[in-house]
N, C-alpha and C positions, 0 to 999 in steps of 0.2 A: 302569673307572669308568663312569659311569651320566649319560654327559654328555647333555644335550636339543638334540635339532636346533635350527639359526639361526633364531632366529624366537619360537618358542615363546615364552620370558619374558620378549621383548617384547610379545606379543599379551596374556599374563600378567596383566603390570603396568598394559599399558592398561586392559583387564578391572576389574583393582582399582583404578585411579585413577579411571576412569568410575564405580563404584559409590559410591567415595568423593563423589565430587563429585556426584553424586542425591541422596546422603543427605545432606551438609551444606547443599546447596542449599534442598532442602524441607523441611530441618529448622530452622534455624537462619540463614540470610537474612532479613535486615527487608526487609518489602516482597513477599515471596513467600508467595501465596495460601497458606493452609492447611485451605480448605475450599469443596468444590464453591458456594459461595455467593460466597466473597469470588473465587472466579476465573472466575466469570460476567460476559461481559463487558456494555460501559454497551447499551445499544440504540443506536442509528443514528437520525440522521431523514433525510430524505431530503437534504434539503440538503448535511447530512455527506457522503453518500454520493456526494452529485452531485459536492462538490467533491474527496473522493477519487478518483474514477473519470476526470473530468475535468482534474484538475491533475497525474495521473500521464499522461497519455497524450500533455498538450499538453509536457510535462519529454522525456520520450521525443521526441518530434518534433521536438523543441528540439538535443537529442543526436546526429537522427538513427540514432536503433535500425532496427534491422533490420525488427523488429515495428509501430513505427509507421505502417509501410504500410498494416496492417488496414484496413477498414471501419471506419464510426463500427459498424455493428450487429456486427460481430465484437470492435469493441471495448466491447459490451454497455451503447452510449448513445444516448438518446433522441435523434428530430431537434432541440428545443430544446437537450441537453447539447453536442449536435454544434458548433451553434452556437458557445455558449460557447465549447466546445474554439479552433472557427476564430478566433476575437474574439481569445482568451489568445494561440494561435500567431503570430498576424502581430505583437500587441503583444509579444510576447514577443522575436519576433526583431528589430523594431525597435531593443527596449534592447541590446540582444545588440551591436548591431553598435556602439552608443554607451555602455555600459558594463559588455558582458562577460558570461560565461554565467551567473553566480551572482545578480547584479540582474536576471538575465533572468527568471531561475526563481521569486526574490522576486515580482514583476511580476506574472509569469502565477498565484502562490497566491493574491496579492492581489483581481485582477482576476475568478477562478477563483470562489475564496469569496463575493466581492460578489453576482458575478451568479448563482450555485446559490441564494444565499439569498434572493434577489430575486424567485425564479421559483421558490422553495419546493420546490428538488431539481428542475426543472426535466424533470420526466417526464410533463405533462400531456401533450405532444407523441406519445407513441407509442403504439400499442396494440399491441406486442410488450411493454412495460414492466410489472413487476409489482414491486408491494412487496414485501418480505420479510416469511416469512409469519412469524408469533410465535412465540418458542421454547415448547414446550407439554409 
């Protein structure tokens, strides 16, 4: 008899469950793009971007990652973002130690956000900084 090595229709079935689930996904998902148009994503401003860049690196530091050692410029932010970053950290850890890591992280979005948009992506400070250039 004609039996298939261990393994085989396992790999198989992954094969066909993974196609399966591409095609039910992009077919028939509410909510999933179904055209280069609707899965273009929104633009950025800078602020966005300050507070993303910013409010991940001060979460990290918060955790103690491994990575949070970087540089502010390895961590691809302006002297002003830096700032912010150091402002979010120390208040951050503050709450940390008076109400735990989750109000911490709260804290420092809050704090994060305010001050990105305060200083309008707060990238005047550098001239390694460049905006993103337009999708074309």
């Amino acid at each position: 008899m004609g039996t298939q090595p261990p393994g085989t229709a396992r790999y198989g079935a992954a094969a066909l469950l993974a196609a399966l689930a591409l095609g039910a996904g992009s077919a028939c998902a509410p909510g999933v793009p179904k055209s280069p148009q609707e899965a273009a994503p929104s633009p950025s401003t800078p602020a966005r971007i300050c507070t993303t860049l910013v409010s991940y690196w001060a979460r990290e530091a918060l955790k103690g990652s491994y990575w949070a050692g970087l540089d502010w410029e390895q961590k691809g932010m302006s002297n002003a973002q830096y700032a912010i970053h150091e402002e979010a950290v120390a208040a951050g850890r503050a709450e940390e130690r008076t109400a735990g890591q989750g109000k911490a992280f709260e804290l420092v979005d809050r704090l994060v956000a305010q001050r990105c948009a305060e200083q309008d992506g707060a990238t005047w400070s550098s001239e390694n900084w460049r905006p993103p250039s337009p999708a074309g």
